[in-house]
mmCIF file as Biopython writes it, N, C-alpha, C and O atoms, coordinates in Angstrom:
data_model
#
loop_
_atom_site.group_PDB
_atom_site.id
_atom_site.type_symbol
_atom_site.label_atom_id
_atom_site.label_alt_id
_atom_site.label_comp_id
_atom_site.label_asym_id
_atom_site.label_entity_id
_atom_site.label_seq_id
_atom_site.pdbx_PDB_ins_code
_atom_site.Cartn_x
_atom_site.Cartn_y
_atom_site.Cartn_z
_atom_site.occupancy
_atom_site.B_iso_or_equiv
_atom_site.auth_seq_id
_atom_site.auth_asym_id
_atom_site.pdbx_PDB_model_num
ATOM 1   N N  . UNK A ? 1  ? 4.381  54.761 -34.473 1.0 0.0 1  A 1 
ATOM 2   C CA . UNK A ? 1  ? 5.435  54.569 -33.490 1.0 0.0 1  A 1 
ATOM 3   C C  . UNK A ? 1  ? 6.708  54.147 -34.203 1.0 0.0 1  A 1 
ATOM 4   O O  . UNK A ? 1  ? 6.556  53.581 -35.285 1.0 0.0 1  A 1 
ATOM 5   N N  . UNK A ? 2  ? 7.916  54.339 -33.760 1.0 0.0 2  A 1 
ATOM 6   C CA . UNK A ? 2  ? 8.974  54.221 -34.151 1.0 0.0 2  A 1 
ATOM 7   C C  . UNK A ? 2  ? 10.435 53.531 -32.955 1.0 0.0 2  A 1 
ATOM 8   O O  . UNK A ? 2  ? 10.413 53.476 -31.725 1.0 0.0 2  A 1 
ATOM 9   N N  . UNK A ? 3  ? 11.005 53.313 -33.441 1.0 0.0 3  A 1 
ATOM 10  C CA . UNK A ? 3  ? 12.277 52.391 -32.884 1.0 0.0 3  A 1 
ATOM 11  C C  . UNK A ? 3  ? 12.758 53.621 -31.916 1.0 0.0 3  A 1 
ATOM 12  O O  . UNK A ? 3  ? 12.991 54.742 -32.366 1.0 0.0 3  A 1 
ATOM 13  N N  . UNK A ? 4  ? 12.894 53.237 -30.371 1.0 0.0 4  A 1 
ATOM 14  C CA . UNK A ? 4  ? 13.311 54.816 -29.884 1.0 0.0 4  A 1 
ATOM 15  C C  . UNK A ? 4  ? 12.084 54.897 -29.136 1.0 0.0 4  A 1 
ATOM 16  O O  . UNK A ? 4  ? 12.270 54.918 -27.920 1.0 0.0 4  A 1 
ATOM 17  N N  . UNK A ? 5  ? 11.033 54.943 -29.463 1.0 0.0 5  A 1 
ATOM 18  C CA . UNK A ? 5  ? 9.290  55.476 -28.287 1.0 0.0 5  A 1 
ATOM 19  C C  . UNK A ? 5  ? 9.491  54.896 -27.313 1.0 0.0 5  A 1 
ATOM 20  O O  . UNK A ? 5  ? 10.061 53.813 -27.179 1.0 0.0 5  A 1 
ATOM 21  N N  . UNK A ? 6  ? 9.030  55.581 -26.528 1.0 0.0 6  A 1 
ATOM 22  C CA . UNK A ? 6  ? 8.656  55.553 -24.765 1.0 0.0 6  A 1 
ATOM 23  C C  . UNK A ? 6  ? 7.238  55.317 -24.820 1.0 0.0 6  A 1 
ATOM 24  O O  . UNK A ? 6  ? 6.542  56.273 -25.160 1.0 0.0 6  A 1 
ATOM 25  N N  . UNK A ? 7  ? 6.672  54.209 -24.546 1.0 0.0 7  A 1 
ATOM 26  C CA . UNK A ? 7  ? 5.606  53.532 -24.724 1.0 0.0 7  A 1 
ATOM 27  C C  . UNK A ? 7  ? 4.837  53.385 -22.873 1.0 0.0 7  A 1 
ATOM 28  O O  . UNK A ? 7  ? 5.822  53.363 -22.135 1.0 0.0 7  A 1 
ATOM 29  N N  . UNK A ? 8  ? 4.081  53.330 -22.364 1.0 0.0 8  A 1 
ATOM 30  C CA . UNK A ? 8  ? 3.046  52.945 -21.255 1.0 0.0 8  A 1 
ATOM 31  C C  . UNK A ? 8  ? 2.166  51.780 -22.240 1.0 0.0 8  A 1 
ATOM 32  O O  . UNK A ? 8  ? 1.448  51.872 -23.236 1.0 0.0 8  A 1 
ATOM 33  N N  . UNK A ? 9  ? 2.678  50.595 -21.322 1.0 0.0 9  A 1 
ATOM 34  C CA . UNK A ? 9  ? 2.073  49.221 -21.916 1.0 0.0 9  A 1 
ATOM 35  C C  . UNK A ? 9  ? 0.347  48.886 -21.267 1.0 0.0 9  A 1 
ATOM 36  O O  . UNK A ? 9  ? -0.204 49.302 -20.248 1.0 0.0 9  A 1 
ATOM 37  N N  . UNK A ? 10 ? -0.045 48.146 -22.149 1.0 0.0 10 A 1 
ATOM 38  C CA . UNK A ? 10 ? -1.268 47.883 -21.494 1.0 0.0 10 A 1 
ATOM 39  C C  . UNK A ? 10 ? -1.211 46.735 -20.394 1.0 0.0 10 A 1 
ATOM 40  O O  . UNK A ? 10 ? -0.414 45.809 -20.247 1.0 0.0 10 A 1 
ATOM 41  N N  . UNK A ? 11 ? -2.498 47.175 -19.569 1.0 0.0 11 A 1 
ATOM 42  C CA . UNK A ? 11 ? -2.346 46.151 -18.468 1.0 0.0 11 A 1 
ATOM 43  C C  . UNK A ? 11 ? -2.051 44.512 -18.976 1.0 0.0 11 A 1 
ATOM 44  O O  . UNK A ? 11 ? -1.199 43.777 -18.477 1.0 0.0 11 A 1 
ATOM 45  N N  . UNK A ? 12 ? -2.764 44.239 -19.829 1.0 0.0 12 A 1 
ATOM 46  C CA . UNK A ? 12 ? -2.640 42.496 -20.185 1.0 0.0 12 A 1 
ATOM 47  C C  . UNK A ? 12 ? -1.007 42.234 -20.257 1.0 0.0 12 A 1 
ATOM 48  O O  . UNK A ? 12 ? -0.535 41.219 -19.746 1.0 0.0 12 A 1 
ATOM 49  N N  . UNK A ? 13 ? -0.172 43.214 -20.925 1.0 0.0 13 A 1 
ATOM 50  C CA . UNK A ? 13 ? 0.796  42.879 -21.511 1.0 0.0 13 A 1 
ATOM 51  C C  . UNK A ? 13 ? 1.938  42.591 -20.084 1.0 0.0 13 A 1 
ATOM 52  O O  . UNK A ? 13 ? 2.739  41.749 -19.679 1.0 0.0 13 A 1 
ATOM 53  N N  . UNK A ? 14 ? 1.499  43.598 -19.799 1.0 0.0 14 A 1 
ATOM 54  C CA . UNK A ? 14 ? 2.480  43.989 -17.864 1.0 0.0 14 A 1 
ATOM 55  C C  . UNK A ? 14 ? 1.716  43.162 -17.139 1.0 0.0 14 A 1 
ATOM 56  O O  . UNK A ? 14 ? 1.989  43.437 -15.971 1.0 0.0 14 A 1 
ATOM 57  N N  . UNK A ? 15 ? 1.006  42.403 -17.156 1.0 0.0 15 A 1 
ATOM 58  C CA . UNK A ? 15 ? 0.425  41.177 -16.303 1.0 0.0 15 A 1 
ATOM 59  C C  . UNK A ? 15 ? 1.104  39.899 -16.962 1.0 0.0 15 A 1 
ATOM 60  O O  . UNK A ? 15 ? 1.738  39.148 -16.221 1.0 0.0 15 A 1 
ATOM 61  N N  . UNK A ? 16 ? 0.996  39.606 -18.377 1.0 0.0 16 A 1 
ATOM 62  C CA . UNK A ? 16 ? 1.431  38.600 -19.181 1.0 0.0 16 A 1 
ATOM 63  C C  . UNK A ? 16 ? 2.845  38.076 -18.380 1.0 0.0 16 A 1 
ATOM 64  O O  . UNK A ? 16 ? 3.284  37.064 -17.833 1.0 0.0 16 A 1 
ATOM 65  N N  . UNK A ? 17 ? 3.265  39.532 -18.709 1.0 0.0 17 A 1 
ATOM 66  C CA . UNK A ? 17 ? 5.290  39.321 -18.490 1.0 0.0 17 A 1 
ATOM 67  C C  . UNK A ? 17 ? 5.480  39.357 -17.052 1.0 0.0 17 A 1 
ATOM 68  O O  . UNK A ? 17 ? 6.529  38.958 -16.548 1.0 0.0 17 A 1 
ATOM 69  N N  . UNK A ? 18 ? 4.284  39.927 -16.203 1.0 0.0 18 A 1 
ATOM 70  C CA . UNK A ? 18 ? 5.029  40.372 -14.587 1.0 0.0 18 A 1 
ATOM 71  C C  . UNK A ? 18 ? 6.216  40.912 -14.511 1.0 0.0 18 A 1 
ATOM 72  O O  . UNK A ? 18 ? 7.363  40.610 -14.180 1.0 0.0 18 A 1 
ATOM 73  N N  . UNK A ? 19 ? 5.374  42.152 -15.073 1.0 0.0 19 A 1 
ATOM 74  C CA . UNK A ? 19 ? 6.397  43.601 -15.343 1.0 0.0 19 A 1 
ATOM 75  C C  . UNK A ? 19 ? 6.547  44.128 -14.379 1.0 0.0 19 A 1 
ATOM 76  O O  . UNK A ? 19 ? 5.493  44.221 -13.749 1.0 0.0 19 A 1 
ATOM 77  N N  . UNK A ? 20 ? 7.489  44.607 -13.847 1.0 0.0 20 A 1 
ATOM 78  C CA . UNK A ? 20 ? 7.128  45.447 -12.351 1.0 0.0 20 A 1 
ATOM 79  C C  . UNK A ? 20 ? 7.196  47.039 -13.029 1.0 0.0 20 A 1 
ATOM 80  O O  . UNK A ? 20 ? 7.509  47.882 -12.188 1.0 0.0 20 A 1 
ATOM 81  N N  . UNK A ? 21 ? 6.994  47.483 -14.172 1.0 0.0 21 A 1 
ATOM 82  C CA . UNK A ? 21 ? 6.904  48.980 -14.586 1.0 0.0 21 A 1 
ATOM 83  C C  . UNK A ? 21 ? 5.968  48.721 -16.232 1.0 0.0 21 A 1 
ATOM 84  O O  . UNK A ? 21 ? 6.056  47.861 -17.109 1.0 0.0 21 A 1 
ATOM 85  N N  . UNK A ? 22 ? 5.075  49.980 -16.044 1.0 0.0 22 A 1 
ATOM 86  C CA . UNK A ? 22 ? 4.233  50.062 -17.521 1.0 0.0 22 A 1 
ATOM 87  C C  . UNK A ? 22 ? 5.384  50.459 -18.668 1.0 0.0 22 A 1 
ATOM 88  O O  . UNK A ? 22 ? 4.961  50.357 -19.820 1.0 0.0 22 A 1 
ATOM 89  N N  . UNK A ? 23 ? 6.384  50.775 -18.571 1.0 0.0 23 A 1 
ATOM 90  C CA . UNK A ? 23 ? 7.359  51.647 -19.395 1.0 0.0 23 A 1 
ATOM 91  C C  . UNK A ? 23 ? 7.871  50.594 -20.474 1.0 0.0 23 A 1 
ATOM 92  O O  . UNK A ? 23 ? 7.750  49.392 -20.239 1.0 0.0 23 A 1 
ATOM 93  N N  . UNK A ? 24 ? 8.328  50.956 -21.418 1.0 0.0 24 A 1 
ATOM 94  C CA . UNK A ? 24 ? 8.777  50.296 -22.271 1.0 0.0 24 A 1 
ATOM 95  C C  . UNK A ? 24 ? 9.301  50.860 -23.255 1.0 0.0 24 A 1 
ATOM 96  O O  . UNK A ? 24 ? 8.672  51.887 -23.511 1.0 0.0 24 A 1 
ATOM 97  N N  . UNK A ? 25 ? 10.511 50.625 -24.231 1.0 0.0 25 A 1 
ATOM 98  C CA . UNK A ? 25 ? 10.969 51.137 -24.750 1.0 0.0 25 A 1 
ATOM 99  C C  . UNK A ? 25 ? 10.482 50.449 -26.465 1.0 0.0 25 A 1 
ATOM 100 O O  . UNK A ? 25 ? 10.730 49.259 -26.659 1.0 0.0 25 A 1 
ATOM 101 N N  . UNK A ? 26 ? 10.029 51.003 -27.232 1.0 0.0 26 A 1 
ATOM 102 C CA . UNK A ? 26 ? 10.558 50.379 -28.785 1.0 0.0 26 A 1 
ATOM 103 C C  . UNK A ? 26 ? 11.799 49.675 -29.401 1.0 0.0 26 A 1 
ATOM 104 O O  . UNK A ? 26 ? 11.865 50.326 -30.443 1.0 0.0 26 A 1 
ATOM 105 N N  . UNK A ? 27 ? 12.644 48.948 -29.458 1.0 0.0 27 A 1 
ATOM 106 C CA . UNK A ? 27 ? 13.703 48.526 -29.969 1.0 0.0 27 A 1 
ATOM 107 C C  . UNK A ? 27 ? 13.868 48.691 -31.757 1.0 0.0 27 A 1 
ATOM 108 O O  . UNK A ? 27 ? 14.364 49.618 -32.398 1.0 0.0 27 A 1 
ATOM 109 N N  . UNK A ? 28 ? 13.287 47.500 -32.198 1.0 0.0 28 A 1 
ATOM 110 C CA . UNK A ? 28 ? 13.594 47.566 -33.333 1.0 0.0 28 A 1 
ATOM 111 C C  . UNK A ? 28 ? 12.054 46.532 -33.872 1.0 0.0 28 A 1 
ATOM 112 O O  . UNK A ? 28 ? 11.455 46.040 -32.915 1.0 0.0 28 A 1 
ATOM 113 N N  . UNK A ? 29 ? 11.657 46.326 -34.808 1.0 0.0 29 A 1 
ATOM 114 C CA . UNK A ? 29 ? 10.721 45.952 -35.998 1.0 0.0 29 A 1 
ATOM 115 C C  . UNK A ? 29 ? 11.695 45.009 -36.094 1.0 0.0 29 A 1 
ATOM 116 O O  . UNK A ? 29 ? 12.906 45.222 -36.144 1.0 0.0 29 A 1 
ATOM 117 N N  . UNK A ? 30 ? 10.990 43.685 -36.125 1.0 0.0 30 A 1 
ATOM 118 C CA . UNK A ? 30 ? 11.361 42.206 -36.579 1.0 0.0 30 A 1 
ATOM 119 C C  . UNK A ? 30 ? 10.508 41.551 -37.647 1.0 0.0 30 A 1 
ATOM 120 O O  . UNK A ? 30 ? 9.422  41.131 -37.249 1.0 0.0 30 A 1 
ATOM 121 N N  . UNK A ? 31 ? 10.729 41.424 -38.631 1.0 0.0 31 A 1 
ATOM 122 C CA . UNK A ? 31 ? 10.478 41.030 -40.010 1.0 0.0 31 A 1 
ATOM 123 C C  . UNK A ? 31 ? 9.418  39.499 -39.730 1.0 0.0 31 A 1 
ATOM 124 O O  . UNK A ? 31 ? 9.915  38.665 -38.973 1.0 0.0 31 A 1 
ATOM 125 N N  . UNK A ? 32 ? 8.352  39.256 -40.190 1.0 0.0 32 A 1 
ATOM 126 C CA . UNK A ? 32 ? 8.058  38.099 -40.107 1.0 0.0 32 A 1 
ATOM 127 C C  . UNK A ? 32 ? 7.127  37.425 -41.374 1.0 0.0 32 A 1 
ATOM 128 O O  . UNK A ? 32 ? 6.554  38.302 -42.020 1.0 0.0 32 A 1 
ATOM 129 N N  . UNK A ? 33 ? 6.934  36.379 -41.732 1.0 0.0 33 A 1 
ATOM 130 C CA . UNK A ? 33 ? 6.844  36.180 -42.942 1.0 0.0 33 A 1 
ATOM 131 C C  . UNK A ? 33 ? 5.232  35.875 -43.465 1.0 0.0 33 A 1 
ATOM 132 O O  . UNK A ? 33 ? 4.672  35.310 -44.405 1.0 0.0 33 A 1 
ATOM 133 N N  . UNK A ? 34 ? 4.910  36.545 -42.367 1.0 0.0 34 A 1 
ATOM 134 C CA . UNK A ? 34 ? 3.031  36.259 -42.906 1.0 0.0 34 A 1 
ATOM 135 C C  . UNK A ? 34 ? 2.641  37.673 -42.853 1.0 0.0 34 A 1 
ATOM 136 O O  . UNK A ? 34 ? 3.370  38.664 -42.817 1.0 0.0 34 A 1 
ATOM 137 N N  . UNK A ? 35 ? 0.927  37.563 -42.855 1.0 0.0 35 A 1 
ATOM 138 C CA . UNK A ? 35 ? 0.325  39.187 -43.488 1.0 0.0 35 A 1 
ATOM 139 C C  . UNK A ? 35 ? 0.554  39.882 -42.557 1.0 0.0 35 A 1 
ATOM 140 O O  . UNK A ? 35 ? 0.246  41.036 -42.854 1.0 0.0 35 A 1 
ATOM 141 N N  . UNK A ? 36 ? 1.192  39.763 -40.901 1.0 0.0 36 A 1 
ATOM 142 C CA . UNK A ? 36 ? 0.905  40.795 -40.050 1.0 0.0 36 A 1 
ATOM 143 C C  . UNK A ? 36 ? 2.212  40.622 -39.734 1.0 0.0 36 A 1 
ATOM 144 O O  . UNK A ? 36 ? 2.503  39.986 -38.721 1.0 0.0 36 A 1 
ATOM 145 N N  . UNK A ? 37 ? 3.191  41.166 -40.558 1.0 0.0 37 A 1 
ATOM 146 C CA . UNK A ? 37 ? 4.541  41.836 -41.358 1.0 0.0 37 A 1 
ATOM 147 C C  . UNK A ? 37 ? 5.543  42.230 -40.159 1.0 0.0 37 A 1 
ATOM 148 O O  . UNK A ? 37 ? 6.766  42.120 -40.237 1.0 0.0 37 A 1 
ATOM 149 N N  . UNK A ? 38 ? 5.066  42.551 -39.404 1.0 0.0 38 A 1 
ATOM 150 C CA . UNK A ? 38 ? 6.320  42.641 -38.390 1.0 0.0 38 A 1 
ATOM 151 C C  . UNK A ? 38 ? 5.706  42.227 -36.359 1.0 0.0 38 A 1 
ATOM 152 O O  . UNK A ? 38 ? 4.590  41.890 -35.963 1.0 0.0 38 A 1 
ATOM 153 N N  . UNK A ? 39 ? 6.587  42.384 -35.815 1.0 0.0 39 A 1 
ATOM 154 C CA . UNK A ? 39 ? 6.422  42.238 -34.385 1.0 0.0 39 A 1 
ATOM 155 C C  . UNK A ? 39 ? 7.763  43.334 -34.121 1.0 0.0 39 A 1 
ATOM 156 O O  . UNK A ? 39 ? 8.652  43.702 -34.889 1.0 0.0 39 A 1 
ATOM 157 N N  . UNK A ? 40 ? 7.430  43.720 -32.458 1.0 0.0 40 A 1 
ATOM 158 C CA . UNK A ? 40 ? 8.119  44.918 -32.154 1.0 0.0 40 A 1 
ATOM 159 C C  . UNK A ? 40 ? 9.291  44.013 -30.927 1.0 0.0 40 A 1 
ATOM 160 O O  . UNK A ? 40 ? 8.995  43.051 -30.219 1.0 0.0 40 A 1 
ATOM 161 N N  . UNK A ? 41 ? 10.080 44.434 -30.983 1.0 0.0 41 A 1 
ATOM 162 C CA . UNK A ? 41 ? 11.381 43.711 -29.603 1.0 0.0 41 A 1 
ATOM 163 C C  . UNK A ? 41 ? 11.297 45.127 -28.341 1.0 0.0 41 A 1 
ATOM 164 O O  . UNK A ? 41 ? 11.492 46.301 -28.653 1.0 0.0 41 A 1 
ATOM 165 N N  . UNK A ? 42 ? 11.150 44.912 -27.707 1.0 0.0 42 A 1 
ATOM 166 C CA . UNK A ? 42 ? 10.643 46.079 -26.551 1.0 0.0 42 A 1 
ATOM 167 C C  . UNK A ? 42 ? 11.555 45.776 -25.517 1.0 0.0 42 A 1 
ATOM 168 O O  . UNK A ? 42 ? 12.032 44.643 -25.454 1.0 0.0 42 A 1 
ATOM 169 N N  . UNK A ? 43 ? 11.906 46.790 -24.567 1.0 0.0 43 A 1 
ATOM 170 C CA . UNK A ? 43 ? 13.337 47.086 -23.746 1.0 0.0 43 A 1 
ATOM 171 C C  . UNK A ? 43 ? 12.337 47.225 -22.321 1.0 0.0 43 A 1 
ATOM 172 O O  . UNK A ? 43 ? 12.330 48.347 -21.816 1.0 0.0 43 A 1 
ATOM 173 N N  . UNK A ? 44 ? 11.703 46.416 -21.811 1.0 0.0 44 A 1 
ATOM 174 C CA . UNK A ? 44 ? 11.000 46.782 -20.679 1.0 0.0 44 A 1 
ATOM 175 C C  . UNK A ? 44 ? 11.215 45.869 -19.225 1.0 0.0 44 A 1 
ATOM 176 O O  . UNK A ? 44 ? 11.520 44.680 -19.317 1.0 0.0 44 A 1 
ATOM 177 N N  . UNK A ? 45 ? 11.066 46.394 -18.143 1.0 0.0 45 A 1 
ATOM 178 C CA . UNK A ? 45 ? 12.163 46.158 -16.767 1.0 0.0 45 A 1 
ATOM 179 C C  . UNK A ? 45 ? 13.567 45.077 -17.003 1.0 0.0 45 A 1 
ATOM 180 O O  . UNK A ? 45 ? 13.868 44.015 -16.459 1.0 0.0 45 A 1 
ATOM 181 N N  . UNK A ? 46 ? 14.240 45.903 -18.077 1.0 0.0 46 A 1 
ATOM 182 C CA . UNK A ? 46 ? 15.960 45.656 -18.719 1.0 0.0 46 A 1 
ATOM 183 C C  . UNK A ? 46 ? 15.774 44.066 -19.008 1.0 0.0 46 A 1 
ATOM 184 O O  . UNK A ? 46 ? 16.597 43.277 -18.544 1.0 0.0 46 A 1 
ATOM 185 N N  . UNK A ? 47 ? 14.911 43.712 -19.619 1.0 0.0 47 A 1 
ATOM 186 C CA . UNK A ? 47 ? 14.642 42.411 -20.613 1.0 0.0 47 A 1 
ATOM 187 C C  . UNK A ? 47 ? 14.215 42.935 -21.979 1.0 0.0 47 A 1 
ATOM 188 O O  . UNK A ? 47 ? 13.852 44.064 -22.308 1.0 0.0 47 A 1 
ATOM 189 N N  . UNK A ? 48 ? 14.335 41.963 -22.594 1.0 0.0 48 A 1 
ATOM 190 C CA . UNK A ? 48 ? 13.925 42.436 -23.950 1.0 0.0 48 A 1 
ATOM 191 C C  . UNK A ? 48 ? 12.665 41.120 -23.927 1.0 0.0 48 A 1 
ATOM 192 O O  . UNK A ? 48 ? 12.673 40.029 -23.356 1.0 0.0 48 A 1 
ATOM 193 N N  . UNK A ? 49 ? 11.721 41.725 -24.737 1.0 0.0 49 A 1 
ATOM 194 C CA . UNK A ? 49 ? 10.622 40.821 -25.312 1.0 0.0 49 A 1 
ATOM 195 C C  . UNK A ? 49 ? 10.104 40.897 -26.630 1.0 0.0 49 A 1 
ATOM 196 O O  . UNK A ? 49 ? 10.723 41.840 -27.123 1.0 0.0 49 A 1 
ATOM 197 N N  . UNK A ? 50 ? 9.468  40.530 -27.331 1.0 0.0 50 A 1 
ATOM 198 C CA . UNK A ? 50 ? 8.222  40.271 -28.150 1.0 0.0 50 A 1 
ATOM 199 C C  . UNK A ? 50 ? 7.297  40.431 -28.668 1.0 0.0 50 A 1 
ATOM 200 O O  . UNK A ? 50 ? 6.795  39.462 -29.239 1.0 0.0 50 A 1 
ATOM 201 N N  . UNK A ? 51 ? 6.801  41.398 -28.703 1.0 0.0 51 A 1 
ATOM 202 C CA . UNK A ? 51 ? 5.359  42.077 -28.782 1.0 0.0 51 A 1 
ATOM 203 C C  . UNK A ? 51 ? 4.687  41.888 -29.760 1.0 0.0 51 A 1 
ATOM 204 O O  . UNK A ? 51 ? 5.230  42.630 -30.580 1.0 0.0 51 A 1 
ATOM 205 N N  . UNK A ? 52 ? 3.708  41.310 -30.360 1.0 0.0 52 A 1 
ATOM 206 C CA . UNK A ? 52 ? 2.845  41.787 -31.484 1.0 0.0 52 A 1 
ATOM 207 C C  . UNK A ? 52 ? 2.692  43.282 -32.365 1.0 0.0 52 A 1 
ATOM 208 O O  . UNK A ? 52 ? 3.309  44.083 -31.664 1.0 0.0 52 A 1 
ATOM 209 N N  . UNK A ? 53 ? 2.328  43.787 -33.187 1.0 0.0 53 A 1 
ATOM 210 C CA . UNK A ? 53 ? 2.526  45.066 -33.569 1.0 0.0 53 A 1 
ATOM 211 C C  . UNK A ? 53 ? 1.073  45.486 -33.415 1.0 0.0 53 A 1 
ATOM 212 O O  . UNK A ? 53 ? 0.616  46.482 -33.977 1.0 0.0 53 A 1 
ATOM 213 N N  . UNK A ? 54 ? 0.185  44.471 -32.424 1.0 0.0 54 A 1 
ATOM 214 C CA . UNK A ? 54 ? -1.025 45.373 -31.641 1.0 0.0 54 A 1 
ATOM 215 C C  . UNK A ? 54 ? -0.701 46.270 -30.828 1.0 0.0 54 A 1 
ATOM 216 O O  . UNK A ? 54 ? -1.601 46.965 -30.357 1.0 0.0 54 A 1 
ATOM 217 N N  . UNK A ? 55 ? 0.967  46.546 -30.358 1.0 0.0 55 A 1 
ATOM 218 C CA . UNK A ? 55 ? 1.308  47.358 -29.328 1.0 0.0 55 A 1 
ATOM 219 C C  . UNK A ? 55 ? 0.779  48.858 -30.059 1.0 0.0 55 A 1 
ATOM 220 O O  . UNK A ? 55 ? 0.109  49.602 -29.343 1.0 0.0 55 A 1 
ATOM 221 N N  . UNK A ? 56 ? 0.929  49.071 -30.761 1.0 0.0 56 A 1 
ATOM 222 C CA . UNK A ? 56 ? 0.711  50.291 -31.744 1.0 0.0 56 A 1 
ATOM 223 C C  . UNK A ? 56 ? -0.768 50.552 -31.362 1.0 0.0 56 A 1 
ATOM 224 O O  . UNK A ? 56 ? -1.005 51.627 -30.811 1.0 0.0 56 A 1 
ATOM 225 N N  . UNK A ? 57 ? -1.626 49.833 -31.555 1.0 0.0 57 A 1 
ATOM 226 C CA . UNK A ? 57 ? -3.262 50.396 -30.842 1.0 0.0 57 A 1 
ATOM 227 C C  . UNK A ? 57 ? -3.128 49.881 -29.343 1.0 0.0 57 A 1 
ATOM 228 O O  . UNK A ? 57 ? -3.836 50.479 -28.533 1.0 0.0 57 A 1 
ATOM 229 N N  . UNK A ? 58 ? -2.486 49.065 -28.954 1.0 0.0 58 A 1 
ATOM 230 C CA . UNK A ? 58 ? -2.850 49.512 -27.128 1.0 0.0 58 A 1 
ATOM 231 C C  . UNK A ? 58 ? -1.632 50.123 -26.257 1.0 0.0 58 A 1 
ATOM 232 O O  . UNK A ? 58 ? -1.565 50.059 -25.029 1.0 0.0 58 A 1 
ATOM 233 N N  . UNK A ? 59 ? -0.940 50.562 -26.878 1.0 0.0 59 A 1 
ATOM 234 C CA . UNK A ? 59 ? -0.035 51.144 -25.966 1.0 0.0 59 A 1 
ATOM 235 C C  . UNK A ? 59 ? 0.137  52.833 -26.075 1.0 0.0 59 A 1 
ATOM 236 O O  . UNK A ? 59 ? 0.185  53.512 -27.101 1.0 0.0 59 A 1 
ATOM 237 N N  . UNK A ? 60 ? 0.198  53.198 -24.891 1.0 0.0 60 A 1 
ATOM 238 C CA . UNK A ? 60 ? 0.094  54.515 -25.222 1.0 0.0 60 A 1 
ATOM 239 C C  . UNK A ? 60 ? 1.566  55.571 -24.959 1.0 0.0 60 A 1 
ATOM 240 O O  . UNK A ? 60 ? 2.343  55.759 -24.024 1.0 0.0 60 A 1 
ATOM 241 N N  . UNK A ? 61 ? 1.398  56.122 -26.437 1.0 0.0 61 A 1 
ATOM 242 C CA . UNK A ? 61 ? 2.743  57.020 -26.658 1.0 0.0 61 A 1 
ATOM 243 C C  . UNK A ? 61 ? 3.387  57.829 -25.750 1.0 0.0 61 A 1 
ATOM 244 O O  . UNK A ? 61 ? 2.924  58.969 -25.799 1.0 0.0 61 A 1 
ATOM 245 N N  . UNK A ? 62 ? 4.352  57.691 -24.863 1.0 0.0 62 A 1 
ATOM 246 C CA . UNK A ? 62 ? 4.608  58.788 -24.564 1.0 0.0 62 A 1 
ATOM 247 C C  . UNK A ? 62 ? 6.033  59.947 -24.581 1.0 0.0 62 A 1 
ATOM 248 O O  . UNK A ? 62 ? 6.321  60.999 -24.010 1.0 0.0 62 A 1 
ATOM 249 N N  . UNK A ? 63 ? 6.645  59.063 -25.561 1.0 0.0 63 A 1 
ATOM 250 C CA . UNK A ? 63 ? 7.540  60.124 -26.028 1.0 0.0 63 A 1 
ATOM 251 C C  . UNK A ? 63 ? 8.263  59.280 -27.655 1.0 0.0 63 A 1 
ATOM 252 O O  . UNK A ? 63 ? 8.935  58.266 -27.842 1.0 0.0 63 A 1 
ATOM 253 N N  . UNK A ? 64 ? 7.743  60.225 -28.461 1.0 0.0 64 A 1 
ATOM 254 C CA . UNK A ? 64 ? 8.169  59.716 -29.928 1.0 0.0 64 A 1 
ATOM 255 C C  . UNK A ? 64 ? 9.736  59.354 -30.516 1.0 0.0 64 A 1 
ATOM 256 O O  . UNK A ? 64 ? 10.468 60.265 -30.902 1.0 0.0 64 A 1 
ATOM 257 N N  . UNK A ? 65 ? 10.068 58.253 -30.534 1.0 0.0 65 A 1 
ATOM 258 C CA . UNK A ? 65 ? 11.611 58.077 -30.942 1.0 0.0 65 A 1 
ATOM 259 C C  . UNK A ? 65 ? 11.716 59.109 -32.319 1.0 0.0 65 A 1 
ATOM 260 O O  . UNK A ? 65 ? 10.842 59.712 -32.941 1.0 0.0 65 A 1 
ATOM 261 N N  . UNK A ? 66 ? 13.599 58.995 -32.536 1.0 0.0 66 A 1 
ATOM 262 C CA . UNK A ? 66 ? 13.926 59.578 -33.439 1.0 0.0 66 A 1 
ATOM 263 C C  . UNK A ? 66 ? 14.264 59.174 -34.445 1.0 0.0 66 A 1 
ATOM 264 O O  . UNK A ? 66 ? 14.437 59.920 -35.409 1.0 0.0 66 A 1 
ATOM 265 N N  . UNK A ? 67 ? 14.510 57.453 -34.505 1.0 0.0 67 A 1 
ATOM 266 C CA . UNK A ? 67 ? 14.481 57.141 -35.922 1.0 0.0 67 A 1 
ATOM 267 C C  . UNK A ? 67 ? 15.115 57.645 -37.152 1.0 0.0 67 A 1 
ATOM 268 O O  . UNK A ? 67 ? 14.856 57.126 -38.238 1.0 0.0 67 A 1 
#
C-alpha cells in the first residue's frame, strides 16, 4: 500500500474511532523509532488518525495510490 490508497477499514478500527464510513484514505508513513518502523496517518470521515501499519494486513485495498 502506498500514500494515496483507498482503503475499506476493518470493523475493529471503524468501531474503535466511531467511524460513520469504512473508507479511508492513506496519507503519509510516520517514522517511528522502534522495530515496527512506521505507522500510517489516514484521512477517514475528514479527520485524520493513526493507524498501526497492521492496516496493511487488515484493510482491504481498494484503489492503489500513485505515489
Amino acid at each position: 500500500m502506498k500514500a494515496g490508497s483507498v482503503v475499506k477499514l476493518a470493523r475493529g478500527v471503524y468501531n474503535h474511532f466511531k467511524l460513520e464510513s469504512f473508507t479511508a484514505i492513506l496519507v503519509e508513513k510516520i517514522p517511528r523509532k522502534d522495530s515496527l518502523e512506521y505507522d500510517w496517518l489516514v484521512l477517514a470521515d475528514g479527520r485524520f488518525i493513526e493507524l498501526g501499519r497492521q492496516i496493511e494486513q487488515s484493510a482491504e485495498l481498494i484503489s492503489e495510490g500513485q505515489e
